[in-house]
Kinemage of the C-alpha trace (Angstrom):
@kinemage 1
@onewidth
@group {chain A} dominant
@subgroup {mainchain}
@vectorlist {calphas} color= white
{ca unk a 1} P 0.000 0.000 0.000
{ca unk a 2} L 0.948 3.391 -0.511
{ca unk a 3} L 0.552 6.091 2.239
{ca unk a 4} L 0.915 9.586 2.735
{ca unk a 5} L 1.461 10.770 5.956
{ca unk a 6} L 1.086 14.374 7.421
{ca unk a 7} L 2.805 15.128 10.066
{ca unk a 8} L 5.123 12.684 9.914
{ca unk a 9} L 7.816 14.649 11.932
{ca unk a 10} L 5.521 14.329 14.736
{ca unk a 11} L 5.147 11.476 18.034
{ca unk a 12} L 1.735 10.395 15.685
{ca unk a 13} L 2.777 10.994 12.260
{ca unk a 14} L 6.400 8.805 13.447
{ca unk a 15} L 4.625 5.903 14.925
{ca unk a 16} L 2.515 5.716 11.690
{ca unk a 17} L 5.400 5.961 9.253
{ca unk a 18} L 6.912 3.390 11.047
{ca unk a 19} L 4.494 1.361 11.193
{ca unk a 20} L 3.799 1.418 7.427
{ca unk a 21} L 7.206 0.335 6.967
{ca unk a 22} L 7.431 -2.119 9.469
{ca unk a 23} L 4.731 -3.883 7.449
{ca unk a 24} L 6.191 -3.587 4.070
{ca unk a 25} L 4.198 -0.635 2.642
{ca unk a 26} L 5.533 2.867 0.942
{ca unk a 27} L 5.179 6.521 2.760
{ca unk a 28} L 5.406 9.652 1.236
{ca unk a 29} L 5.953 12.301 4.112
{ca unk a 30} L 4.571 15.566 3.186
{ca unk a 31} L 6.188 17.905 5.869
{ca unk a 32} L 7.075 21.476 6.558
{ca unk a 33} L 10.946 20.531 7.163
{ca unk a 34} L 12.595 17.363 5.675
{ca unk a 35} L 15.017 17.804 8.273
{ca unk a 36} L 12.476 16.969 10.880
{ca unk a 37} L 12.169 13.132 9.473
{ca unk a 38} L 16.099 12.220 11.104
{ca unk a 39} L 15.873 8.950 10.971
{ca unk a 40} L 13.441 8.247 8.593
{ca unk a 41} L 14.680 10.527 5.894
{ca unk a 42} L 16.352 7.539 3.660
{ca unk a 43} L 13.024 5.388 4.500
{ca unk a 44} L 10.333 7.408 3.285
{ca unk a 45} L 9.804 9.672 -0.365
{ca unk a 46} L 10.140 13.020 1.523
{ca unk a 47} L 7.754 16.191 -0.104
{ca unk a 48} L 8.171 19.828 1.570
{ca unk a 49} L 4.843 21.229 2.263
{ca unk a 50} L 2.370 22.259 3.868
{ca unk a 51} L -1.361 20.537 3.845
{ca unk a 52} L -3.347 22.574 1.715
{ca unk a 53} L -7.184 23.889 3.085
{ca unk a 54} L -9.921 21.688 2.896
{ca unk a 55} L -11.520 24.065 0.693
{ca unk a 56} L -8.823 24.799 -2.245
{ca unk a 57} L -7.464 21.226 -1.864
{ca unk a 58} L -7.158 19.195 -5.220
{ca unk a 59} L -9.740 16.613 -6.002
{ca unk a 60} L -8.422 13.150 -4.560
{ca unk a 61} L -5.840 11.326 -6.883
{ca unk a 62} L -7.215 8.514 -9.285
{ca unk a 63} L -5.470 5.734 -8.863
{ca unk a 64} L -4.839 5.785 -5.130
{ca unk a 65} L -7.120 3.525 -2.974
């Protein structure tokens, strides 16, 4: 499965990336500073950002499920 986390820098965001590894899926971290992953840096596809609003946020992706 493929996952994308936000807030991965954080205690919950963490536990969930590493979980998701743990059982052999892919995470895509979308956080504010990369430098915030430390150890999970070379285990996860990193993408600066920030979440965008609910309101102006882009339609969901197609193939993800």
């Amino acid at each position: 499965m493929k996952l994308l986390v936000l807030g991965a820098t954080g205690p919950t965001g963490r536990h969930l990336v590493d979980l998701a590894l743990r059982s052999g899926d892919s995470a895509t971290a979308l956080v504010r500073n990369p430098a915030g992953l430390g150890d999970l840096a070379d285990r996860v596809t990193r993408s600066p950002g920030t979440p965008p609003r609910a309101a102006t946020s882009p339609p969901p992706l197609p193939d993800a499920t």
